[in-house]
Each structure stands twice: as C-alpha cells, then as structure tokens.
N, C-alpha and C positions, 0 to 999 in steps of 0.2 A: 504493500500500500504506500508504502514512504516514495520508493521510488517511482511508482508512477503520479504520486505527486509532485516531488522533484520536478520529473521531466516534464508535466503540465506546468510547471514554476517557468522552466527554462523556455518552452514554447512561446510561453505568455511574455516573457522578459524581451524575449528575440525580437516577436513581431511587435511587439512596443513598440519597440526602438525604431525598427526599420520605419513601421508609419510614422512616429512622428519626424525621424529624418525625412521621410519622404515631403511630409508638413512643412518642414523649414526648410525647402527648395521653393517652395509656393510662399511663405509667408516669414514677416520677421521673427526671429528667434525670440525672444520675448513674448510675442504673441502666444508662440505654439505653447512656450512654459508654461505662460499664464491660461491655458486653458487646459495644458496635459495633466499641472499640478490643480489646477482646480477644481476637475473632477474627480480624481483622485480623491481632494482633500473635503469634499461635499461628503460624500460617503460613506469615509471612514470618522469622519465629524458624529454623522448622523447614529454611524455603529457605536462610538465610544459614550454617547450620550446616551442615547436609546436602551444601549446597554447595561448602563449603568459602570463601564470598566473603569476599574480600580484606577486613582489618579497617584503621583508618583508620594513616596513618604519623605525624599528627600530634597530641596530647591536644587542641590547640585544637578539630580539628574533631568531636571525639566532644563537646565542651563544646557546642558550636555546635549540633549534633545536638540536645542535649537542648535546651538555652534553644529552640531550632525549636520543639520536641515539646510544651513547656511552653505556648509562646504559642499554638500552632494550639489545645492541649487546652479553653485559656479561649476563645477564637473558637469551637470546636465546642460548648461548653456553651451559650454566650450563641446560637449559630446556632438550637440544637434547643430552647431554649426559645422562641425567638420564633417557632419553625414553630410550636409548641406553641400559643401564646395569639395568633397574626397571623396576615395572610392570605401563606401561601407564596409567590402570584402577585408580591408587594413583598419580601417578607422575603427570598427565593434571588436576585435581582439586586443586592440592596442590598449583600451580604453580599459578595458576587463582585467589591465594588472593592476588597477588599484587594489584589488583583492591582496597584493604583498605589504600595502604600508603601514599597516599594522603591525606583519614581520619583521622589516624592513624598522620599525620604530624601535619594536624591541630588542633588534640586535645592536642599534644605536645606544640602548640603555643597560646593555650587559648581556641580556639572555641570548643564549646559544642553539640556534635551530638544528632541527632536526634533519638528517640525507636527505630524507623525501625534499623536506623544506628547500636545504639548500639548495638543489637541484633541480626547484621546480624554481628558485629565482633568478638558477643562470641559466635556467632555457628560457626563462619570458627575456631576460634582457639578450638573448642569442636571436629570440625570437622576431622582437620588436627592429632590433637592427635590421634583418631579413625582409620582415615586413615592409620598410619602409623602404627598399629600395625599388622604387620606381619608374618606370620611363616614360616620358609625358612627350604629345606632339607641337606642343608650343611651349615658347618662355612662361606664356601665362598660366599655360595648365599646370607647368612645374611650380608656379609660385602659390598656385592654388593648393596642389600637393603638400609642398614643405608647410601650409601654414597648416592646412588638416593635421598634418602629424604632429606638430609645436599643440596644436588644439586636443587631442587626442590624449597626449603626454600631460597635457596639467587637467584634462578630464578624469583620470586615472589617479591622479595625485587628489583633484575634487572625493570623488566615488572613495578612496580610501581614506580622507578624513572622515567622510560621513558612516562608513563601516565601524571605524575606530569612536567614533564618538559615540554611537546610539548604542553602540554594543550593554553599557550598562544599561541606559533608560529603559533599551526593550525587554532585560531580564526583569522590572520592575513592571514595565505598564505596556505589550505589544504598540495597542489601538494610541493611547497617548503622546506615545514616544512616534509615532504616524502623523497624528494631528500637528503635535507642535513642530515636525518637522519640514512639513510641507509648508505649515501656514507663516512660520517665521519667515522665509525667504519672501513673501508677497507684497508688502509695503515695499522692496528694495525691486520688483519686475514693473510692477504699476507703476512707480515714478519714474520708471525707464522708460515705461508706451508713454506717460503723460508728456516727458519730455520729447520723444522723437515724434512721437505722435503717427507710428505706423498704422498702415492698412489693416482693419481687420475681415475676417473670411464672412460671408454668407451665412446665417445664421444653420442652415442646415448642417454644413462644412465644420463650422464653429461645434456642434452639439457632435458630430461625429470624432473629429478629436480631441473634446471633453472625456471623450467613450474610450481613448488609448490610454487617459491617465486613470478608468475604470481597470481596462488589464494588466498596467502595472501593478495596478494597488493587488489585484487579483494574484498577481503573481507570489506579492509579499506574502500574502496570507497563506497559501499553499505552501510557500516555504516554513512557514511560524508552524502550521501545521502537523510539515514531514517530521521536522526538528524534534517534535513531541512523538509521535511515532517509528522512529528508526536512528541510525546512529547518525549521528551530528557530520562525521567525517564523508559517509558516504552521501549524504541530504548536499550538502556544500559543494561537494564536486559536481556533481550533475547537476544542480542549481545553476554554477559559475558554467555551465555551457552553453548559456544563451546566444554568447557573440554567433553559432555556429548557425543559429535558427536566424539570424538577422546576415552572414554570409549567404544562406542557402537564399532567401527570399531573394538578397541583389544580385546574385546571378538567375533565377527562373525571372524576375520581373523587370531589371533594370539591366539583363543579361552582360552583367559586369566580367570582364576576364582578369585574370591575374598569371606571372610569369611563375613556374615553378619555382625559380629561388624565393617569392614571395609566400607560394603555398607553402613550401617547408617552414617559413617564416611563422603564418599564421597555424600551422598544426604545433611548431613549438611553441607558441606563447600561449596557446591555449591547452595544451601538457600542462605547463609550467603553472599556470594557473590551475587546474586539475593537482597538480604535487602541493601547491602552498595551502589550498586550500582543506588536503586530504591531511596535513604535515600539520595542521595548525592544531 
C-alpha cells in the first residue's frame, strides 16, 4: 500500500510541475505561483480548520513553518521559470537535488554520512554536470540554457531549505505546517503582480491551474500518508522520483530530445537522489 502511494505521490508531483511549467510559458511566473499556491492553500486551509488539526505547541515551529514556506516559494519561482525558458528533461532533475541540503548541512556541522549517502551526493553532482551540458542553435538559446541551469541550481538550494525547515513543524502539525507555509510566501507574490502588474489568464484557465496547486497538495498528502504506513527510507525514494514523470510528459508532449551524455547525466542525479534520500 505505501508504495503504491508513493508512486501516486511521484505521478502527482511530476505532472504538477510539468503543467505548471507549461503555465509559465503562457503566463508571468508570479501569476502561475499565485494561483498554483493558492489552490493548494484554499484547501488544505479549509482541511486544517474543518478538521479541527492540532495547531503547533511550540512558536519556534510555526517560525520554522514559514522560513520553510518562504525558501520553497523562491525555489518554486526560480523552478517554473527555468521550465519556462529550459528544457524540462534537465531542468526537473536538477532541481530535485535539493533533496541533499539537508545532508549536505549536516556534514557542514560535523555528522558523517553514510556510503549510500555519500554516493548518492557524488552522483547528483557527477550528474548535474552531465546534465547541463548542452548544445543550443543560437547565442540566445545558449543564454536561455545557462540561465535555466543558474535557475535550477538555486531552485534546489530553494526546495532544500524548505525540506530542512518544515521537517520539525510537520512532525508537530502535517495540515498547519501546509497552511503556514504556502500562505506566508503570499503578501511577498501579490506585491510583485501589484507592482509589475502582469497579464492574468481567462478565468477558466485561471481555475484550471488553481487545480495543479490541488495535485501538488495531493501529492503531499499521499506522501504524509505512505510515511505512516511503510518505511520512511523506501516512501522517500520513490516519492523523490517525480522529476522522471515530469521528463517522460516533455518528451511525449513537448517531444523534447536530449544527447546521451545528458541522459546519463539525468539517470545519475536522479540515482543520486534515490541514495540520499534512501541514506538519510
């Protein structure tokens, strides 16, 4: 049961992404946030009140909650613009080693990883070098390129503050540690449309990728789920395999190609990811 909710986790996570990358081709990045976290955060609003879920006992973790919210918000921004101007097939793997900086903190503060671990950190970075090498038909495509990967790279660095931070709140409060983390990054998107004052979609448009920040949130929940029914180690790994369901849709849809040295590229950072995750 764990793992086929797992892998319902990862499906849901995959095609997230790809639609709303596909969203922030069509529309300003802000926009799509402000409506992918929006519906999202409608929701699971409505679950943690409705529900009655326990709120946290301690102020640290509702702080923690937001600093999360805040760091994933700039990862998710910097993620959907690089689906926006890169190729997805790079950009959803790359993005997915934030899953080490957690590791990656703690061996900054003494502790010492495990083979699995360390192995699975010098294939994401064996990985992401692979990955990123590209060959573009104009000056511009490559300028396009480099900045998706510079975007990618601090999307993964975003994603892994916000792992590291909610890690406590969610043991405390799932649904809360959801609420406050979506909804703290929203004053800081809304002053951003008020200021530029982008385009927004057709309201149909608009309520359909409302409906992508529903299967993110969907995603989480199937993970919180497995977590509770199976072992943590094997829920984590096949959770962290989303990038593969957001590769597969931009080659059937957006019939994206990649050179072999790139595919070995993206098969080892997504191992690598797969070991830190299994190692943690």
């Amino acid at each position: 049961m764990a793992i086929a909710l797992a892998l319902a986790a990862a499906a849901s996570w995959g095609t997230a992404d790809f639609l709303a990358g596909l969203a922030s081709r069509r529309l300003s990045v802000p926009v799509v946030l402000l409506l992918v976290e929006g519906g999202g955060l409608v929701v699971i609003a409505l679950v943690a009140i409705l529900g009655g879920a326990h709120f946290f006992d301690h102020p640290q973790d509702a702080l923690s909650a937001i600093g999360g919210g805040l760091a994933g918000m700039v990862g998710l921004g910097c993620f959907y613009r690089a689906l926006a101007i890169g190729t997805m097939s790079v950009v959803a793997p790359i993005s997915a080693a934030g899953v080490a900086l957690p590791v990656v903190v703690g061996v900054a503060t003494g502790n010492r990883p495990s083979a699995l671990t360390a192995a699975g950190l010098a294939a994401i970075v064996a990985g992401v070098v692979l990955a990123s090498r590209e060959e573009h038909d104009s000056a511009q495509a490559a300028a396009a390129g480099r900045a998706a990967l510079v975007l990618a790279l601090i999307s993964a660095v975003g994603f892994g503050g916000f792992f590291a931070l909610t890690d406590a709140p969610a043991d405390a409060s799932v649904p809360w540690t959801l609420v406050l983390s979506r909804a703290a990054p929203m004053p800081f998107v809304a002053a951003i449309i008020a200021y530029n004052k982008p385009a927004f979609p057709a309201p149909r448009l608009g309520l359909a990728i409302a409906c992508v920040g529903c299967v993110d949130l969907l995603a989480t929940t199937l993970i919180a789920i497995a977590n509770t029914r199976g072992e943590l180690s094997v829920v984590s790994v096949l959770g962290g395999m989303y990038p593969v369901v957001t590769v597969l849709l931009a080659a059937a849809v957006l019939h994206e190609r990649v050179r072999p040295p790139q595919v070995t590229g993206i098969v080892l950072a997504l191992g690598g990811v797969a070991c830190v995750a299994a190692g943690a």
